[in-house]
C-alpha positions as a Markdown table, in Angstrom:
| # | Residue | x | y | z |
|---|---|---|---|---|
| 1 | Unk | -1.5 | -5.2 | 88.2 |
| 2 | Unk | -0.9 | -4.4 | 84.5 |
| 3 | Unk | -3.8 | -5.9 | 82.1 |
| 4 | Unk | -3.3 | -6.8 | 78.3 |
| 5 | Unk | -5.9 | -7.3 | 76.1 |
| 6 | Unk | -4.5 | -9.5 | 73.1 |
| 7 | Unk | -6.5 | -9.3 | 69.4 |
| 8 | Unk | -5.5 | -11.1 | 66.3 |
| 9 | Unk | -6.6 | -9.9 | 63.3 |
| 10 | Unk | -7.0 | -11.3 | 60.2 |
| 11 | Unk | -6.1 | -10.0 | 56.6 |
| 12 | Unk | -8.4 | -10.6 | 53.8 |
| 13 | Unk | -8.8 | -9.3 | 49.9 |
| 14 | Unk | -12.4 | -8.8 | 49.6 |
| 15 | Unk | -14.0 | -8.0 | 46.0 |
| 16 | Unk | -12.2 | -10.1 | 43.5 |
| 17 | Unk | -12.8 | -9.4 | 39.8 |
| 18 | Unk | -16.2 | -9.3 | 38.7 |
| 19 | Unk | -17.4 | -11.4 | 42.3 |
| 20 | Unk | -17.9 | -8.1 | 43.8 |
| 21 | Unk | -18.4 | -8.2 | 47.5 |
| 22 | Unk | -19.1 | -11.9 | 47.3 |
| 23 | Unk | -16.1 | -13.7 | 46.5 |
| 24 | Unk | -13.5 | -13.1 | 48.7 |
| 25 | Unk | -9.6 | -14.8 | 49.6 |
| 26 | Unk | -8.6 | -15.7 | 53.2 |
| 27 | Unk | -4.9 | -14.9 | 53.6 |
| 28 | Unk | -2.8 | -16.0 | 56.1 |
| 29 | Unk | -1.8 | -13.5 | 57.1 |
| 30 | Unk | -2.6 | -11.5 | 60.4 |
| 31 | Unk | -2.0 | -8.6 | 62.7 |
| 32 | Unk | -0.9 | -8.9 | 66.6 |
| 33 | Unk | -2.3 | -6.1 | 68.4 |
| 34 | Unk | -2.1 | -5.7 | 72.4 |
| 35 | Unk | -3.2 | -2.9 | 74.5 |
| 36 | Unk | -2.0 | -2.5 | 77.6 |
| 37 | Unk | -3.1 | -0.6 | 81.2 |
| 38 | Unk | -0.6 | 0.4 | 83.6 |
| 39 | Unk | -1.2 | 0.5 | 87.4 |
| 40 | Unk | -1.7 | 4.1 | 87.9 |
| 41 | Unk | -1.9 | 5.3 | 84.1 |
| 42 | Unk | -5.3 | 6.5 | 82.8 |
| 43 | Unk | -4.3 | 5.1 | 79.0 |
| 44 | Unk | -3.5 | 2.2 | 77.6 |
| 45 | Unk | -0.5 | 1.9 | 75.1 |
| 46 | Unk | -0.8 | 0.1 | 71.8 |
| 47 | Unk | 1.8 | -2.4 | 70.5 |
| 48 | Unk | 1.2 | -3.9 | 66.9 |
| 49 | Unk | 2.9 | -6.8 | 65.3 |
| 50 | Unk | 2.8 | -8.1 | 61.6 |
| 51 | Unk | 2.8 | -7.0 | 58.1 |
| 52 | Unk | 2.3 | -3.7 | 57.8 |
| 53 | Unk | 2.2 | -2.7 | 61.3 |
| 54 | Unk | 4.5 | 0.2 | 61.1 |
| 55 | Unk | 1.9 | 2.0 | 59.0 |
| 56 | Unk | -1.3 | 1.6 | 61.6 |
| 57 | Unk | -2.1 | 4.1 | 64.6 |
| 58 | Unk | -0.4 | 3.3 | 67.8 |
| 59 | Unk | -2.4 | 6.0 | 69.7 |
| 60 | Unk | -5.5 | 3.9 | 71.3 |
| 61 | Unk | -8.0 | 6.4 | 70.2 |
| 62 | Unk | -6.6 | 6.7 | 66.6 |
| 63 | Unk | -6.5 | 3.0 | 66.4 |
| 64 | Unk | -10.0 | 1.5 | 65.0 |
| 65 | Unk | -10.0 | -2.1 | 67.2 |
| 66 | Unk | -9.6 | 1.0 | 69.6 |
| 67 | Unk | -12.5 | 2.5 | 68.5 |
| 68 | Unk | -14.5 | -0.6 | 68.7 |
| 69 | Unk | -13.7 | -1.0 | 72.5 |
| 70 | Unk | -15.1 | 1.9 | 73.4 |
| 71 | Unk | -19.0 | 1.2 | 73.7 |
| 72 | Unk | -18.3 | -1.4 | 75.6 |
| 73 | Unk | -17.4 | 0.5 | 79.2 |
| 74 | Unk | -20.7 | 1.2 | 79.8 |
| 75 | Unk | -21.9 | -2.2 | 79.8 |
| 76 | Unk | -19.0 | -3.3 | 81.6 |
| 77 | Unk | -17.5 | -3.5 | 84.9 |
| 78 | Unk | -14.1 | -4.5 | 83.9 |
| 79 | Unk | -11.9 | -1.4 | 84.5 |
| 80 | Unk | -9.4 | -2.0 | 81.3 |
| 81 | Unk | -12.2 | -1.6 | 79.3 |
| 82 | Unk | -13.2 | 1.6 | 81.5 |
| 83 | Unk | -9.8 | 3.2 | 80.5 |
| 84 | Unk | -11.1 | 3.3 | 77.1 |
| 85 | Unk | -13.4 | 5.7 | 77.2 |
């Protein structure tokens, strides 16, 4: 069965004139990215929608929400996130 994990990220502008790291502007704007697992494929593709996304890594471990998965495996039992490592 093919898994796909889904994660929506947010854009932001942080450091605004003389606010420095505390004022900040929410945009709305955001970035679609799902990985995917294949039956019978030890990785798991990257697909990225939204502004900009021509520009970021589609290679899972160039890709930082990448990155952030992979600690995770060894806590879990779930075997998309075992494919990560």
């Amino acid at each position: 069965m093919t898994k796909t994990l889904h994660a929506q990220i947010p854009a932001t502008s942080a450091n605004v004139g003389s606010g420095f790291d505390a004022v900040g502007i929410a945009l709305n704007l955001y970035n679609d990215i799902y990985f995917t697992e294949e039956p019978g494929k030890d990785t798991i593709t990257v697909e990225i929608e939204g502004l900009g996304a021509n520009k970021l890594p589609k290679v899972f471990d160039e890709n930082m929400v990448g990155h952030a998965m992979k600690p995770s495996p060894s806590r879990s039992a779930s075997p998309f996130l075992r494919a990560a490592r």
